[in-house]
C-alpha positions as CSV (number, residue, x, y, z in Angstrom):
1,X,13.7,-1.1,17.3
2,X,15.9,1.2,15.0
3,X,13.9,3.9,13.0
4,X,12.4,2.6,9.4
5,X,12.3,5.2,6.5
6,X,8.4,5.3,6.4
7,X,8.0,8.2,3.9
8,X,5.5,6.3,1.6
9,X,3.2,4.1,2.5
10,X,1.1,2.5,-0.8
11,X,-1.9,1.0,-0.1
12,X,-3.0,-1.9,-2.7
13,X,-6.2,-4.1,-2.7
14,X,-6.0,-7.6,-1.6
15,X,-8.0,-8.7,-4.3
16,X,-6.2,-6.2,-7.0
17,X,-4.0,-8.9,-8.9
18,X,-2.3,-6.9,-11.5
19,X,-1.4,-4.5,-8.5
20,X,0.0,-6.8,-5.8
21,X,2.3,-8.3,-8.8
22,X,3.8,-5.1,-9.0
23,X,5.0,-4.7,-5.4
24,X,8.5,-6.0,-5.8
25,X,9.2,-3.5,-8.3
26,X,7.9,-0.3,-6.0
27,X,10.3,2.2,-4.5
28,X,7.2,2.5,-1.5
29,X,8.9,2.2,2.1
30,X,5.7,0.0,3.1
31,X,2.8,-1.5,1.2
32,X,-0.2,-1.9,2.9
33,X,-2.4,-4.9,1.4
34,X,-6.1,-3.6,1.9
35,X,-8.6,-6.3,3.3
36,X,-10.5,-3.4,4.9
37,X,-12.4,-0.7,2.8
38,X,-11.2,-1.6,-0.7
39,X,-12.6,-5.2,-0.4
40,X,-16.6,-5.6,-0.9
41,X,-18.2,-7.8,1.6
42,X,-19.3,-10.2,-0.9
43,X,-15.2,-10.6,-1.7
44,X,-13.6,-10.8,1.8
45,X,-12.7,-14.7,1.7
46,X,-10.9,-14.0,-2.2
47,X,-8.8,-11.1,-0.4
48,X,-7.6,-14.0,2.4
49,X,-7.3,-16.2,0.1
50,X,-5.2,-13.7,-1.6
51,X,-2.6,-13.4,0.7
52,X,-1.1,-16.4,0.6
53,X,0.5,-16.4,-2.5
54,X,1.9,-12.3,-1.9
55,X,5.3,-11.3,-3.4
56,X,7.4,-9.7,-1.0
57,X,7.3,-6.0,-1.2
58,X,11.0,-4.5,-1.1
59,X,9.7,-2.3,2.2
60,X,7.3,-3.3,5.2
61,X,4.7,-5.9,4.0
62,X,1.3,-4.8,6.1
63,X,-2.0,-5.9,6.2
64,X,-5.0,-3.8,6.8
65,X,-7.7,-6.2,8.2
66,X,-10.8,-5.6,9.1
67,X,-11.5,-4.1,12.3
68,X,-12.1,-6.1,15.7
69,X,-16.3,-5.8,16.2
70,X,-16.7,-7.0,12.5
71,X,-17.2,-10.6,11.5
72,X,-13.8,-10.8,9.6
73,X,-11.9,-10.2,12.2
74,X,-10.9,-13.4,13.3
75,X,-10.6,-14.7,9.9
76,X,-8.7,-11.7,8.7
77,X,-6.1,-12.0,11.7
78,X,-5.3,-15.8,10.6
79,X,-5.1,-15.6,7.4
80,X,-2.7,-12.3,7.8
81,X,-0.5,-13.8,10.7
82,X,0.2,-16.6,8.0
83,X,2.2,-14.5,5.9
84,X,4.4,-13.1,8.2
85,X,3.7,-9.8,7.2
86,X,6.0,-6.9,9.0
87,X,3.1,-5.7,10.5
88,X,-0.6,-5.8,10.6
89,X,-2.8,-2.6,10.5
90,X,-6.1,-2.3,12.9
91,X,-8.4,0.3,12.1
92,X,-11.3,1.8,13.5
93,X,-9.4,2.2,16.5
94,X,-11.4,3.6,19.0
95,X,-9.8,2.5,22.5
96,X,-7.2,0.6,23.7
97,X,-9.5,-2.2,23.8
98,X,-9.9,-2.2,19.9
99,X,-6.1,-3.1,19.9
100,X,-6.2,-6.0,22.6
101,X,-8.0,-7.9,20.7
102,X,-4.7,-7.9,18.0
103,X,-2.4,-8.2,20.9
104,X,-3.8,-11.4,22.3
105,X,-3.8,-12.7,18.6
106,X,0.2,-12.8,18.6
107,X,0.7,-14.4,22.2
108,X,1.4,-17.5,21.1
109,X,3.8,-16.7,18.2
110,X,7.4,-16.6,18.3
111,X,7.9,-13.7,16.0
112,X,4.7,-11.7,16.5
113,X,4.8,-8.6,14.1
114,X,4.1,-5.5,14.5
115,X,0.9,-3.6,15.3
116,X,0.0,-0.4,13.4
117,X,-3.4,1.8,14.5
118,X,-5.6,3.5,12.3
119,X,-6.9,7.0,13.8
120,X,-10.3,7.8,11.4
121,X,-12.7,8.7,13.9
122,X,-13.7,11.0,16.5
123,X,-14.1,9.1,19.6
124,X,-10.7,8.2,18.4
125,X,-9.2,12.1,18.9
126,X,-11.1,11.9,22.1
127,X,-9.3,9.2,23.3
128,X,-6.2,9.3,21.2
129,X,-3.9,10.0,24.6
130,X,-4.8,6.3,26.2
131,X,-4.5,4.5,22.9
132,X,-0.9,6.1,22.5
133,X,-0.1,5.1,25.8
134,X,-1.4,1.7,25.5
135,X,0.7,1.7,22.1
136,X,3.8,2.9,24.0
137,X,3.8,-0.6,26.0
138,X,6.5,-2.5,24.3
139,X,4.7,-5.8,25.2
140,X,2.0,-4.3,23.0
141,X,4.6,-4.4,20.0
142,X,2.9,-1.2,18.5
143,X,5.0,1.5,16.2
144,X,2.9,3.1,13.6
145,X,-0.4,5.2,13.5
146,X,-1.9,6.1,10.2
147,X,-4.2,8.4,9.9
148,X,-8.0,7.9,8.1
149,X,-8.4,11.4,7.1
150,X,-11.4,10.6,4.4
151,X,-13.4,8.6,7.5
152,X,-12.6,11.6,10.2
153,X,-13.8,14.3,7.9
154,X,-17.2,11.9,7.1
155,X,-17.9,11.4,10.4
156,X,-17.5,15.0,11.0
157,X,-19.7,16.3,8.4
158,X,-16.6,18.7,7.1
159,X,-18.0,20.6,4.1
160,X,-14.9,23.1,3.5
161,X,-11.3,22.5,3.1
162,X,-11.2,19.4,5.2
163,X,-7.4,20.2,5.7
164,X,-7.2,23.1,7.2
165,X,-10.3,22.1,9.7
166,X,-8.9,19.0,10.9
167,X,-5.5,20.7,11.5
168,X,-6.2,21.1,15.4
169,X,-7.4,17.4,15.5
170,X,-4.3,16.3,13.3
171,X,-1.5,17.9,15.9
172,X,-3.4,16.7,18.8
173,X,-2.7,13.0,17.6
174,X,0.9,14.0,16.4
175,X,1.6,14.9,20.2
176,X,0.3,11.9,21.7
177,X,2.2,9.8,19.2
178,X,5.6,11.7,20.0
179,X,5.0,11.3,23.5
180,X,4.7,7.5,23.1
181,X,7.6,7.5,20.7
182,X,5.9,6.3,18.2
183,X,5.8,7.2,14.4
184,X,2.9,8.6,12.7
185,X,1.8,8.5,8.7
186,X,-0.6,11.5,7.3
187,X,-3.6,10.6,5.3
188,X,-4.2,9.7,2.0
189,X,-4.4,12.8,-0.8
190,X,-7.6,11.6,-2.9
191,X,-6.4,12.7,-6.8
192,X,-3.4,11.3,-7.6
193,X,-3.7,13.3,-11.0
194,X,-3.6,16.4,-8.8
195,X,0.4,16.4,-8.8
196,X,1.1,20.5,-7.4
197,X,-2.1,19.6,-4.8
198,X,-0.5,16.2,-3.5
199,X,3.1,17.9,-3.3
200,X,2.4,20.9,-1.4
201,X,0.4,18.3,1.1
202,X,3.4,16.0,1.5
203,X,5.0,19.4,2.5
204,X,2.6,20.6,5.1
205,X,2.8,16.9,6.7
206,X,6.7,16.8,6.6
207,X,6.7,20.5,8.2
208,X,4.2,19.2,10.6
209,X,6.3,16.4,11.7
210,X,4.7,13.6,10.1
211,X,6.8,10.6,9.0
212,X,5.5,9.6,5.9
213,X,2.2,10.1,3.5
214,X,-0.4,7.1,3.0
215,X,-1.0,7.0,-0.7
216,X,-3.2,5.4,-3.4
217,X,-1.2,5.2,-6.4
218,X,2.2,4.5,-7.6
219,X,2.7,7.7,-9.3
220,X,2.4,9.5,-5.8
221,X,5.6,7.1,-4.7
222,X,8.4,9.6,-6.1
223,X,6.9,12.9,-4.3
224,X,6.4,11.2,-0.9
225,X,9.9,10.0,-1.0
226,X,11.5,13.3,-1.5
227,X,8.7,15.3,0.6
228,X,10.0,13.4,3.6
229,X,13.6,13.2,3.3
230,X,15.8,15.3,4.5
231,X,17.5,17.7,1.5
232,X,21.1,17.6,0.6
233,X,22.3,20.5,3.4
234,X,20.0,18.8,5.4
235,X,21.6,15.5,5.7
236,X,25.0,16.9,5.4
237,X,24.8,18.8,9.1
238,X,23.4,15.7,10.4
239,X,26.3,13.5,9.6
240,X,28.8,16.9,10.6
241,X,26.8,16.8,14.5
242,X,27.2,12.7,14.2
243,X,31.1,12.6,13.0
244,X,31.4,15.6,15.9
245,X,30.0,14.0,18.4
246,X,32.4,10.7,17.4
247,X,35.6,12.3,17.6
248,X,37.8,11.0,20.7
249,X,38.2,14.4,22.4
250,X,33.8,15.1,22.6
251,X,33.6,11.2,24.2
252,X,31.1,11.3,27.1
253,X,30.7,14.9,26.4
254,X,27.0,16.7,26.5
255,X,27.3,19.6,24.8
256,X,29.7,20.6,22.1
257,X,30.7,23.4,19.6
258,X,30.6,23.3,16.0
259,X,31.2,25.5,13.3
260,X,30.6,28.5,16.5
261,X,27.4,27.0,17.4
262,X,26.7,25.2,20.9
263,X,25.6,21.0,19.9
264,X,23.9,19.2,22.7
265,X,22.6,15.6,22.5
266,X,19.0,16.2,21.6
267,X,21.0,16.9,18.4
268,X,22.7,14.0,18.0
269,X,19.8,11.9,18.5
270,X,17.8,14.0,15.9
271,X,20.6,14.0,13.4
272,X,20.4,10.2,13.7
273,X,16.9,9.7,13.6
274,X,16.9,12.3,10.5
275,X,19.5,9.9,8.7
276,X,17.5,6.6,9.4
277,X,14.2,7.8,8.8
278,X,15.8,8.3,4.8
279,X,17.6,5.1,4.8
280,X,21.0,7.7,4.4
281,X,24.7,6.7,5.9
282,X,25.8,8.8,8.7
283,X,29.5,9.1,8.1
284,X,30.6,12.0,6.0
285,X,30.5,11.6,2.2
286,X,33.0,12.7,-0.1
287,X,33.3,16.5,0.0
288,X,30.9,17.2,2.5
289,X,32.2,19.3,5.5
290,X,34.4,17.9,8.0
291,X,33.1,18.2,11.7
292,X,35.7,20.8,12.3
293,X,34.3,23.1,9.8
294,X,31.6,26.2,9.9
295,X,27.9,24.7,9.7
296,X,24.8,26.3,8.6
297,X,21.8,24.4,8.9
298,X,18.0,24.3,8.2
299,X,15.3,24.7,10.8
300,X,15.3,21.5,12.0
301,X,18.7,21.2,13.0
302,X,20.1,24.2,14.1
303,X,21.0,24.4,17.5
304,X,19.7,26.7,20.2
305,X,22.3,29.7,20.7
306,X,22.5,28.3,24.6
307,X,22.5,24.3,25.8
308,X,19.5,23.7,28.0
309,X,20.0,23.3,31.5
């Protein structure tokens, strides 16, 4: 399927009221509805009950159910495939076989949606290759992880910056994930009145190559938005390397020049998935440079000074 702008991803309570009323009006590229850890046991059958009368979010609709070994699984699963959500969120993934138990849940459905895995754990790092791979199966209609990073660094013990320390564990499941083609969403930043602390993490995670930020509040909506977009110059050398690549005389051709710089495919493909990822139009906009003209270009886009073999 094409790329979805994922840069924020709210999550809201399933039995929250007040806040599920306000999804229509959110600028979040996906709401996740909460029937996991922000719903007591006591109140699991009010969040079900809740999802049948959802507005429509004006990004993904997910549900975060509970996980497969619990005793709202089944329930949860039912209740969520009702809605026709865009997807629905697993966690506690642990192996592959935490998934199947989804995956069987949609074979009989016409229009299955989509499965999204939660990575909070540490048998979860361990075994974060096979559940990518088992992810990667289109028949397995999975193209999200989100990260737990509150549960890993619990079940870790972490007593210092939790950040920095889970930095190896974070890049090992960013590699996996790429390798499956997949799309991956960093963890949730804990005070949302911490504005300079949430901003400079939205940062790291977009320089780390994350797709998007999971976040607990509205207010954080703005920041993740513009964290993970590209910037202006950005997005203008993307649409120069598309338009470039579209011009009669480059058709069929690998490797190009523009503006003195050598433009292979991988660039292209980039420059596209850079424009979809922000929900941005590819072709040129009014006074932006024509694919003729001298580019400059940010880290992420500029080309190596030779093509690779």
């Amino acid at each position: 399927m094409p790329p979805r702008p994922r840069r924020s991803v709210l999550y809201v309570p399933a039995v929250n009221a007040k806040a599920l009323a306000k999804l229509p009006a959110l600028d979040a590229d996906a709401v996740i509805v909460d029937c996991e850890d922000a719903v007591a046991p006591e109140s699991k059958a009010e969040a079900r009950a809740a999802l049948a009368t959802l507005p429509r979010p004006r990004g993904e609709l997910v549900i975060r159910v509970n996980g497969p070994a619990t005793e709202w699984f089944a329930d949860d699963m039912a209740a969520a495939i009702g809605v026709r959500p865009d997807a629905i969120l697993v966690p506690k993934v642990d192996h592959p076989a935490d998934l199947r138990a989804a995956v069987d849940g949609f074979a009989e459905l016409d229009e299955p949606p989509r499965l999204w895995a939660m990575i909070e754990t540490p048998k979860a790092i361990l075994n974060i290759r096979e559940i990518a791979e088992f992810c990667a199966n289109p028949g397995n209609r999975a193209d999200c992880f989100v990260l737990g990073t509150n549960d890993l660094a619990k079940d870790l013990g972490l007593r210092g910056p939790a950040r920095q320390i889970l930095r190896p564990a974070l890049l090992q499941v960013l590699i996996a994930v790429r390798a499956a083609g997949l799309d991956l969403i960093d963890g949730v930043y804990n005070d949302f009145s911490d504005a300079a602390g949430f901003a400079a993490e939205c940062a790291d995670g977009a320089a780390l190559g994350f797709d998007g930020k999971s976040l607990i509040h509205p207010a954080q909506i703005e920041v993740a938005n513009a964290a993970f977009s590209p910037t202006a110059a950005e997005a203008a050398l993307a649409r120069a390397v598309a338009a470039a690549f579209a011009l009669p005389e480059n058709a069929g051709r690998g490797v190009i020049a523009l503006g003195g710089k050598m433009i292979e495919r991988l660039h292209l493909a980039q420059a596209e998935r850079l424009l979809a990822r922000a929900n941005l139009p590819i072709s040129p906009l009014a006074g932006e440079m024509s694919p003729q003209a001298p580019v400059g270009g940010s880290a992420d886009m500029s080309p190596r000074k030779d093509p690779a073999p």
